[in-house]
C-alpha positions, 0 to 999 in steps of 0.5 A: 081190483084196481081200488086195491091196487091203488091202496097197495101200491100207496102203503103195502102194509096194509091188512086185507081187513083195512082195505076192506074197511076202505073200500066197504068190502068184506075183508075175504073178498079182498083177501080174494082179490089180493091172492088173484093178484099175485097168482096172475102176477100182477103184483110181484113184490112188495117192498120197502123204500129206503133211505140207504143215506139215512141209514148210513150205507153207501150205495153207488147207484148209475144210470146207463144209457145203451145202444144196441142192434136189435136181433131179428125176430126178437128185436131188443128182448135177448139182450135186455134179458141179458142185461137184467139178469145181472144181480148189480142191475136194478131196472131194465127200460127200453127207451126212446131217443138216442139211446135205446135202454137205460139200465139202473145199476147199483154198486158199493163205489164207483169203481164197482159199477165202472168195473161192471159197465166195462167187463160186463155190459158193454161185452154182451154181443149187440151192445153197441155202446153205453154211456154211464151217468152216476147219480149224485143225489136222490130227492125224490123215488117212487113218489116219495120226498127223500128228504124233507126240505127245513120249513121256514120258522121265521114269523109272519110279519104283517104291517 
C-alpha cells in the first residue's frame, strides 16, 4: 500500500497497469489498492502542479500568519474550519511559534487578498490578529524545481 502511495504521489498519471509492472504485482490488485485508497480517504485528489507564470495568468498568492483564542473543548478546530471553508484559501496549518496558523490564500491581485484578510479573516470571532506575508517568487512547490536554473555552457578548460 505504501509502495503505491509513494508512486502515486510522485507521478499520479500513472495507469494501475504501470504501478503493477513496477511493483511486479497483478494490475487488479493495485486497482484494488487503489479504490481502498480513496474510499478510506487516504487519497483525496489527484492534481496537476502548474506553473501559472509559464502559463501567462497572474495569480497573487500570500501567506497569512494567525493568532487566535483557542475555544474550550475544541481548541483551534472551529475557526480553522472557518477559515478553510473560504474558497480564496489554499491550505490551512495550525503551526507553532508565534503564531498559531498560517493560512495560504490566492487571489487575481494584491488588492483582492488585502480585501479578503481585512472584511473576512481578521473579523471571524477568536481571530486575534493575522499579519500577511505576499509571496514574490516560487522556486520550488511540492518538490518540484519551477524553473530550471540556465547551465553554465562555458567548456571546461584544463591546463
Amino acid at each position: 500500500m505504501k509502495e503505491v502511495l509513494e508512486i502515486l504521489e510522485s507521478d499520479a498519471r500513472l495507469s494501475a497497469a504501470d504501478i503493477a509492472i513496477m511493483l511486479n504485482k497483478e494490475k487488479s490488485e493495485v486497482q484494488e489498492v487503489i479504490k481502498e485508497l480513496e474510499s478510506n480517504k487516504v487519497i483525496l485528489k489527484y492534481i496537476a502542479l502548474v506553473n501559472w507564470e509559464k502559463a501567462g495568468e497572474e495569480k497573487v498568492l500570500a501567506m497569512i500568519e494567525v493568532r487566535v483564542a483557542p475555544q474550550r473543548d475544541k481548541g483551534f478546530d472551529t475557526v480553522a474550519e472557518r477559515i478553510y471553508r473560504f474558497p480564496q484559501v489554499r491550505s490551512v496549518h495550525l503551526m507553532s511559534g508565534d503564531y498559531d496558523l498560517a493560512v495560504f490564500v490566492e487571489g487575481k491581485n494584491m488588492r483582492e487578498v488585502s480585501h479578503f484578510v481585512s472584511t473576512k479573516l481578521a473579523t471571524i470571532e477568536g481571530v486575534l490578529s493575522t499579519m500577511t506575508h505576499f509571496i514574490l517568487k516560487t522556486y520550488k512547490q511540492d518538490g518540484v524545481v519551477l524553473e530550471d536554473v540556465e547551465k553554465d555552457r562555458r567548456l571546461l578548460v584544463s591546463p
